[in-house]
N, C-alpha and C positions, 0 to 999 in steps of 0.2 A: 367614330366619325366615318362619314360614307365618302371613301376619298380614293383616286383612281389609285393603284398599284405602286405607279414609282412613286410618286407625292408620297404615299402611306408611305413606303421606302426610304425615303428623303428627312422625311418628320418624325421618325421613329424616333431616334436619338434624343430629339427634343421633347419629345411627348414620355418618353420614359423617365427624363431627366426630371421634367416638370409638366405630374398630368393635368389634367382639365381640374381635375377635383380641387388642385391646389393652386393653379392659374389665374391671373385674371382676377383675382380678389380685393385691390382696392379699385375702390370707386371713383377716388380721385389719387394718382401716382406721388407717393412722396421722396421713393427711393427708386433707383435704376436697378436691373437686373446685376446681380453677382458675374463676375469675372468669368466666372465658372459655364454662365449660361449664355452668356454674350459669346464665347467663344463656339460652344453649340452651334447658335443659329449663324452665326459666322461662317458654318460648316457647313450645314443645311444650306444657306443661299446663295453656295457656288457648285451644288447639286447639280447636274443638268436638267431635272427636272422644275427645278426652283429657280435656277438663275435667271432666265428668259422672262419671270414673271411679277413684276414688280407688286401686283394688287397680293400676291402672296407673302412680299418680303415685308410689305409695311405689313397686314395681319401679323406675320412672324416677331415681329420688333415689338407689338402690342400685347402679344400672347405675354412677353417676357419681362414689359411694362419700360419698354426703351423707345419711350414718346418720341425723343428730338430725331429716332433713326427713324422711327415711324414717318415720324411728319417730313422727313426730308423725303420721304417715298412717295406720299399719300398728295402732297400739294401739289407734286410731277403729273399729276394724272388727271385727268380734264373730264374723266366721266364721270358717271354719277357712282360707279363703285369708286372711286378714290376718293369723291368729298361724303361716303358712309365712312370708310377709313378714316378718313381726316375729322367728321363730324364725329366718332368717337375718340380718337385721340384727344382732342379740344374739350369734351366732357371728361376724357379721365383725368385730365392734366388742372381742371378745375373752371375753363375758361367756359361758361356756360351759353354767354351770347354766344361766341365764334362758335360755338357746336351748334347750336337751332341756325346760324347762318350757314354754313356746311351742310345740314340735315333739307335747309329749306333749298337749298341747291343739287340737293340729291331728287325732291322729289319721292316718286316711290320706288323703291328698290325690289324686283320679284323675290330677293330672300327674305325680306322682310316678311313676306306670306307665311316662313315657315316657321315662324316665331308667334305662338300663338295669341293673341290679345295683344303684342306690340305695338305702341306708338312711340317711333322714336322721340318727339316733340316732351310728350307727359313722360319719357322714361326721364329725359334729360332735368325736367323740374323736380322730378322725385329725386333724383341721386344730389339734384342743389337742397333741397329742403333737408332730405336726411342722409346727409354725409358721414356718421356715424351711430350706431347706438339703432340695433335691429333692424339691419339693414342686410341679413341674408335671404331675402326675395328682391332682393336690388341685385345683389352677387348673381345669384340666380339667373337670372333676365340677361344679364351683362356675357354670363357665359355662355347662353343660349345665343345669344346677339351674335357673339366670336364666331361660336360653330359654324352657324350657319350662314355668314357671311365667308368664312373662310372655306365653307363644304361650295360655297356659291362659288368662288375665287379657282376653286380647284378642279371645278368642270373642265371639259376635253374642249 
C-alpha cells in the first residue's frame, strides 16, 4: 500500500496480523472480527497518527469486518468519503438498497478512478446476485475498493 510513513507505522501491526491477501473476504459480513484483532485496531486507532482521522478508523473496522464500529464512524461523516464508507459497509452487511443509497449520495469519489473498470452501482448488484459460489473477482474488486479508498483516506 502507498501510505504516508507514520499511517504505514500505525497499520503495521494490523496489516501483519491480518494481510490484504486474507482481509476483506466476505462479501457480505456474517461474523465480527476475533478478540484478538479487535484489540489491534483498538491500538492502531489511538495512534496519533490514526486517532485524529475518523474516514481511517471506519476503513480500519471494515478491513477487520466490524460493521456496527464501522457504521458508527462512517454515518458521523457528511462527505462523500464517509457515505463510500458507509455505502460499503451497508453492501457488506447485506443491505443492498442502503448501499446504492449511500453510493448515490457519494456521487463520484476521485478513488474510484484508481480502481479500474469500477462501478460501485453494478459492483453492488453483483455481490446481491452472487453472494456465494465463484465469487473470487468479486473478493478481488472489494479488496482493490478497501485499498484504494483507504490509500485515498491516508493522503497528507
Amino acid at each position: 500500500m502507498n501510505l504516508t510513513e507514520p499511517i504505514a507505522i500505525a497499520v503495521t501491526p494490523l496489516l501483519e496480523a491480518l494481510p490484504i491477501e486474507r482481509a476483506v473476504k466476505a462479501l457480505v459480513v456474517e461474523a465480527g472480527a476475533p478478540k484478538s484483532l479487535i484489540e489491534i485496531v483498538e491500538c492502531v486507532i489511538q495512534d496519533p497518527a490514526v486517532a485524529g482521522r475518523p474516514l481511517l478508523q471506519a476503513g480500519l473496522w471494515l478491513y477487520v469486518d466490524e460493521l456496527d464500529r464501522s457504521h458508527s464512524i462512517s454515518q458521523g461523516i457528511t462527505d462523500a468519503t464517509g457515505s463510500f464508507w458507509h455505502g460499503i459497509m451497508h453492501r457488506r452487511e447485506g443491505d443492498f438498497g442502503n448501499s446504492h443509497y449511500w453510493f448515490n449520495r457519494m456521487g463520484h469519489h476521485p478513488a474510484m478512478d484508481t480502481i479500474e473498470g469500477y462501478d460501485a452501482h453494478a459492483f453492488i448488484d453483483s455481490v446481491e446476485s452472487r453472494q456465494s459460489g465463484g465469487i473470487e473477482d468479486l473478493i478481488a474488486i472489494q479488496k482493490r475498493e478497501w485499498s484504494a479508498l483507504f490509500e485515498w483516506c491516508a493522503r497528507p
